[in-house]
N, C-alpha and C positions, 0 to 999 in steps of 0.2 A: 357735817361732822368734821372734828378736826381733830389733831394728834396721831396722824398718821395711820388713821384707820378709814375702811372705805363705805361709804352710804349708797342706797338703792333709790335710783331714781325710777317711780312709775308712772307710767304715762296713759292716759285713759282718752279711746276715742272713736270714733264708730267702727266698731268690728276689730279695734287693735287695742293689743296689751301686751306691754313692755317694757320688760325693767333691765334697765343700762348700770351699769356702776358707775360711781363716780370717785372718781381716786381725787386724795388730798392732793397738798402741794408736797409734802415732804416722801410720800411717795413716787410722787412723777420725779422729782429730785432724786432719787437713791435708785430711778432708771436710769438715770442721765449720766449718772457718775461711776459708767463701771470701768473697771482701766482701760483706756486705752493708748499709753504709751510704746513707747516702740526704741529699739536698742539695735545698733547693726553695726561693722567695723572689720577688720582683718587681722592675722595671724600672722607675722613675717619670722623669717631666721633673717636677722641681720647681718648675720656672718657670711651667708652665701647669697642674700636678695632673695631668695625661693620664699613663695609666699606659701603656707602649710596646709596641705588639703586634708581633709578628713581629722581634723583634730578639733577634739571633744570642747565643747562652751557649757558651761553650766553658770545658770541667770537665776538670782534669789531675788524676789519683788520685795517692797516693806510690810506687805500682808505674809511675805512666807511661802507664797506659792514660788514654785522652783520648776524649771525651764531647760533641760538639755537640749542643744543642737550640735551638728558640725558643720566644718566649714565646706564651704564647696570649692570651685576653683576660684582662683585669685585671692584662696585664704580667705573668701566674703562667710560673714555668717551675721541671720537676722532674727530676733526673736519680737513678736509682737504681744499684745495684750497683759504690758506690764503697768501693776499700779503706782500711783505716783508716790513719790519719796526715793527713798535712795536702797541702790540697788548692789547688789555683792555678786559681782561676777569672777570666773576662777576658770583658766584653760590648762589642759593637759594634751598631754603628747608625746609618745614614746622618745627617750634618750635626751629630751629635753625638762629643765625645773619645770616645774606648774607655778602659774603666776596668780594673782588674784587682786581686783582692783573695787571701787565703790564709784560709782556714776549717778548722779539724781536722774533720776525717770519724771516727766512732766507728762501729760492727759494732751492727746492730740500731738503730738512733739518727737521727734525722733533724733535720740540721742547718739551719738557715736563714739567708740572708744575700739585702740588698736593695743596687737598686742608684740613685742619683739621677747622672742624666747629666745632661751640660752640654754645651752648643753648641758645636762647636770654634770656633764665630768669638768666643764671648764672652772677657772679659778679666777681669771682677769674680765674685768670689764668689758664690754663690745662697747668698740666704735664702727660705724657706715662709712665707708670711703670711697674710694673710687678704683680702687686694688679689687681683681676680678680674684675670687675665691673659686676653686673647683669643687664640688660638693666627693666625698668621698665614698666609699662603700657602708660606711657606717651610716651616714644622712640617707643612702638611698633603699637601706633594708627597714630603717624607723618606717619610710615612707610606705613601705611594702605591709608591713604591719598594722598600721593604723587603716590601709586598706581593705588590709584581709578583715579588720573584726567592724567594718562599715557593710560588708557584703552579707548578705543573707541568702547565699549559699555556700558550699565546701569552695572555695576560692584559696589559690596559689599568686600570687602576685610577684615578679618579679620585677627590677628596676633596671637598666639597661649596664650601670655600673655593678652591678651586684658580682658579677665576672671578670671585670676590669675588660682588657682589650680582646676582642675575638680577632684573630687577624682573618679568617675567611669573613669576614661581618655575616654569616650567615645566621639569620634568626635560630632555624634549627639546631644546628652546632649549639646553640645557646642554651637551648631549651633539653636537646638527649640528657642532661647530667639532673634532671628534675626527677625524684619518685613518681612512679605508674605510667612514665612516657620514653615509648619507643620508638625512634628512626628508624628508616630505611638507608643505609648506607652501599648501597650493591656497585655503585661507581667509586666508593672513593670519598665522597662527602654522604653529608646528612640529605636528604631531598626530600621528604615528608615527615610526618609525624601523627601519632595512632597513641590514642587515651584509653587506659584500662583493658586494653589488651585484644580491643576490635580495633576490624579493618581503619586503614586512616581515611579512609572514603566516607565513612560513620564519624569525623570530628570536622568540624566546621571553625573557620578561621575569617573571622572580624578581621576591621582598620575603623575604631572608635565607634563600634556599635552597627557596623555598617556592612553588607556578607561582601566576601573580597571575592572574584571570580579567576582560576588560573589555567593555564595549558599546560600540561604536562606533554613539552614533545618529545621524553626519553622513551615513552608508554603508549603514547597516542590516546583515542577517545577511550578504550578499555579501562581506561581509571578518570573519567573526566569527573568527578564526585574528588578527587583527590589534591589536596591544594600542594602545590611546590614552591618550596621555601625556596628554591635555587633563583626564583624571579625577584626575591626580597633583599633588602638589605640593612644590616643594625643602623645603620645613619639615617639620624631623625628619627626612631623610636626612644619613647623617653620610657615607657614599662611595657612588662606581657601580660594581663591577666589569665589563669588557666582554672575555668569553672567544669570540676567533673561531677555534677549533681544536673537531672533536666528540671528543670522550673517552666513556668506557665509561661515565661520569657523567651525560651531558647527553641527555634525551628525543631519540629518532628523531626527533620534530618538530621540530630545534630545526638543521637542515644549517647554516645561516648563521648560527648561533651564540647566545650567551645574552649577557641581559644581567640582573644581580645588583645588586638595588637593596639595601642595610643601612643601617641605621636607626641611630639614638645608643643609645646601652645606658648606664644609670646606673652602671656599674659598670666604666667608662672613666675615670672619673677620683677621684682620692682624695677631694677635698671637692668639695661640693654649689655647683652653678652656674645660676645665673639669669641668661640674658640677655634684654633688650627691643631693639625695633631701631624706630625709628620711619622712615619715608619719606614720599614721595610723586609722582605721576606725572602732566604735562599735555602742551599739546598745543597748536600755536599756535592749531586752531582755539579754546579757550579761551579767547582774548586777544583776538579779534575779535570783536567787539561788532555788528557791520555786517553778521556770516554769521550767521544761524540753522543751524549745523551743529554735530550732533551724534546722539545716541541718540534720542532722546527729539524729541515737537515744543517749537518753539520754542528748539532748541541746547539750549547748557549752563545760560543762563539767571543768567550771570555765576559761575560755579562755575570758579577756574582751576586746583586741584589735586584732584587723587584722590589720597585718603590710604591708605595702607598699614602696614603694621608686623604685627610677632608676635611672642612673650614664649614663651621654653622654658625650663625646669628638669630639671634632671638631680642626682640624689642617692641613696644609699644609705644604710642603717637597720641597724641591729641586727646590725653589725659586720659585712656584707655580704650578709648574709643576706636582706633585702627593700631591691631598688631601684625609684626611681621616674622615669622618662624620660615628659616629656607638654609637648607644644608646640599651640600657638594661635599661625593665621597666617591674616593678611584680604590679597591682593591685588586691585587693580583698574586697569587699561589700558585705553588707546586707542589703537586703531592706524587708520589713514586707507593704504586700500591703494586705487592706481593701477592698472587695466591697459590696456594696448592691443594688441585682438587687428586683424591683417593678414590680407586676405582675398587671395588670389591665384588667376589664369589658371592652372591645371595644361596647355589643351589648346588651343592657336590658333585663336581667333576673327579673323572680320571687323573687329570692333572693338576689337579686342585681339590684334595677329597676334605677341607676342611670348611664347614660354612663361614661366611662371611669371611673370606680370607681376602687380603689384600692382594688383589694382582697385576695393578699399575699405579702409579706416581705419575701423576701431569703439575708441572711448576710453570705461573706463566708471571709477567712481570707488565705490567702499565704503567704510563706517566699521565698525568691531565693537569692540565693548567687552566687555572679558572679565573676572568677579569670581571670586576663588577663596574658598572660606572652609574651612579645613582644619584639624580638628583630631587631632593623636597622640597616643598612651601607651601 
C-alpha cells in the first residue's frame, strides 16, 4: 500500500503465524526527520570580561517549540533538539538589556552564537580593550540574584564585593551582618557562625561542594563539630552561598543548614586579570607615644601602620583548556576590646537586703593582634 499508510504482512508456515507491518516510504521518512539540531554559545559582560553564570536563554525553534536554559560556568549554554529553520533566541539577566538574535538551526549540525550584554543603565556603546575593569558592587549583587532564583532551595548568596574591603579578611566578620546568622565573638573577633538560632556545631561549611574539616584550638575537641573561620581568609573567595532549608542534598549533620564557600575559577572570565590592592591598619593606641600599649613589651615602639595588601591572578591557556586562579594575601589588625563584668545579689542579705542588687564592678581591658598570611590556587 502506499500514501503513507501501513499494510500487514502475513506469513504462513508450519506451526507459525505472523503478521509484521510494513510501513511506507513516507513514513519511515517522517521517523527520520525529527529535529535534531543543536545551538550552544556564551554570555559575556564586555565591560568587565566576566563571562554570566546563571543567566536565563530562551530558544524558539521554527516549529514553535520553545527551550529555556541557563548558562553554567564560563557563560556556556546548550540547547539540543531543535528543528531546522531559523531560530529566535532572547537572554536576560538582572541589571543588564535582554538581547534577542535569529540563528538557522540545520538537522545534525550544531550552530553557535555569543552573546555581549550591556547594563541597562548604560548609554555609550562598549568597546573590549585591554583596560582591566573592576567589576563593582552592583555587577556582584546582579550575580548574587540571578543565583539565588537558579537554586531550588531558600538560598542567600553573597559575592565577595558585596561589602567592599573586610580589613580582618575574615569570612565570618562578612557574613554576622546577614539575617538569621549569629557569631560568636567572645575574643574580640567573629570565630564561628550558627543558622537559625542552633548551636554552630549543627551548620556545616563547604569549599565548592566539598565538607571543609577545621580545629578549633581556642575550644579544644568539645566543639570539634564546630568550623572556625579564624583558619579562613576572603582572598580567593569569589561568593558565600547560605542555604537554611535541609534537602535530600545536604548531610543529616547539617539541621541548621550549610554554608558553600566558591572560590574564583580562571575560567570566569575571558582575559586574564591581575589585581594588587595595597592597605593598611592602626590604632590610636599607635599614636600615643606617652602609653607603652600594645603586643609586644615596650608598645608599638613608634610603628603607626600595619600594612596589608594581596596580589591575585586569574587566566586561562590553550584556548581554555588549562586555567590558573592563585591569590597571595598578608592581613594584620588590632583590636583593643573593653569588658565589664557586673556581679550581683541573686538572694537578700543583711548587707544587701535588695534582690538582684549590684555589688561589684570588674572592668578588664585586652589588646589582640591578629596576622593572616594566606595563599590560593
Amino acid at each position: 500500500m502506499l500514501g503513507g499508510t501501513a499494510a500487514f504482512v502475513i506469513s504462513l508456515g508450519a506451526n507459525i503465524f505472523a503478521v509484521t507491518p510494513a510501513l511506507s516510504n513516507s513514513a519511515i521518512s517522517n521517523s527520520v526527520s525529527a529535529p535534531s539540531g543543536q545551538l550552544s554559545g556564551k554570555v559575556l559582560d564586555p565591560r568587565t570580561g566576566d563571562y554570566l553564570l546563571n543567566a536565563v536563554v530562551r530558544v524558539t525553534d521554527s516549529q514553535g517549540a520553545q527551550r529555556t536554559v541557563s548558562t553554567s560556568e564560563g557563560g556556556q549554554f546548550r540547547v539540543a533538539g531543535l528543528a531546522e529553520g531559523r531560530a529566535k533566541v532572547s537572554v536576560q539577566y538582572t541589571g543588564y538589556a535582554s538581547q534577542s538574535a535569529e540563528v538557522q538551526i540545520r538537522n545534525n549540525e550544531a550552530a553557535h552564537i555569543d552573546f555581549a550584554l550591556v547594563r541597562s543603565d548604560s548609554t555609550e556603546a562598549v568597546t573590549v580593550d585591554d583596560v582591566v575593569v573592576v567589576a563593582s558592587a552592583r555587577d556582584a549583587d546582579a550575580r548574587a540574584i540571578m543565583a539565588q532564583r537558579q537554586s531550588m532551595n531558600i538560598t542567600e548568596v553573597l559575592s565577595a564585593e558585596s561589602y567592599g574591603d573586610i580589613g580582618d579578611t575574615n569570612p565570618a566578620e562578612f557574613l554576622k551582618y546577614m539575617p538569621g546568622i549569629d557569631t560568636d565573638g567572645t575574643n574580640g573577633t567573629a570565630i564561628s557562625v550558627s543558622l537559625r538560632g542552633m548551636p554552630s556545631s549543627y551548620t556545616t561549611v563547604t569549599v565548592n561542594g566539598m565538607n571543609f574539616v577545621s580545629a578549633d584550638a581556642n575550644t579544644g575537641a568539645g566543639s570539634a563539630r564546630t568550623f572556625s573561620f579564624e583558619s579562613m581568609s576572603l582572598v580567593g573567595i569569589d561568593s558565600i552561598e547560605i542555604e537554611k532549608t535541609v534537602s535530600a542534598d545536604v548531610d543529616a549533620n547539617a539541621p541548621a543548614g550549610r554554608i558553600d564557600i566558591r572560590t574564583k575559577r580562571a575560567f570566569n572570565r575571558q582575559k586574564p586579570q591581575l589585581v594588587v590592592e595595597l592597605s593598611g591598619a592602626t590604632h590610636e593606641n599607635m599614636w600615643d607615644d606617652n602609653v607603652n600599649t600594645g603586643p609586644g613589651s615596650g608598645g608599638w615602639r613608634g610603628q603607626r601602620f600595619l600594612p596589608n595588601g594581596q596580589i591575585s591572578y586569574s587566566g586561562s591557556f590553550l584556548n581554555n583548556r588549562l586555567g590558573l586562579s592563585a591569590s597571595l594575601g598578608r592581613s594584620d589588625t588590632y583590636i583593643e576590646r573593653e569588658q565589664l563584668t557586673v556581679s550581683r545579689n541573686y538572694e537578700p542579705t543583711a548587707a544587701s537586703p535588695d534582690p538582684l542588687g549590684i555589688t561589684a564592678l570588674e572592668h578588664s581591658q585586652t589588646q589582640r593582634q591578629t596576622t593572616r598570611n594566606s595563599l590560593n590556587f
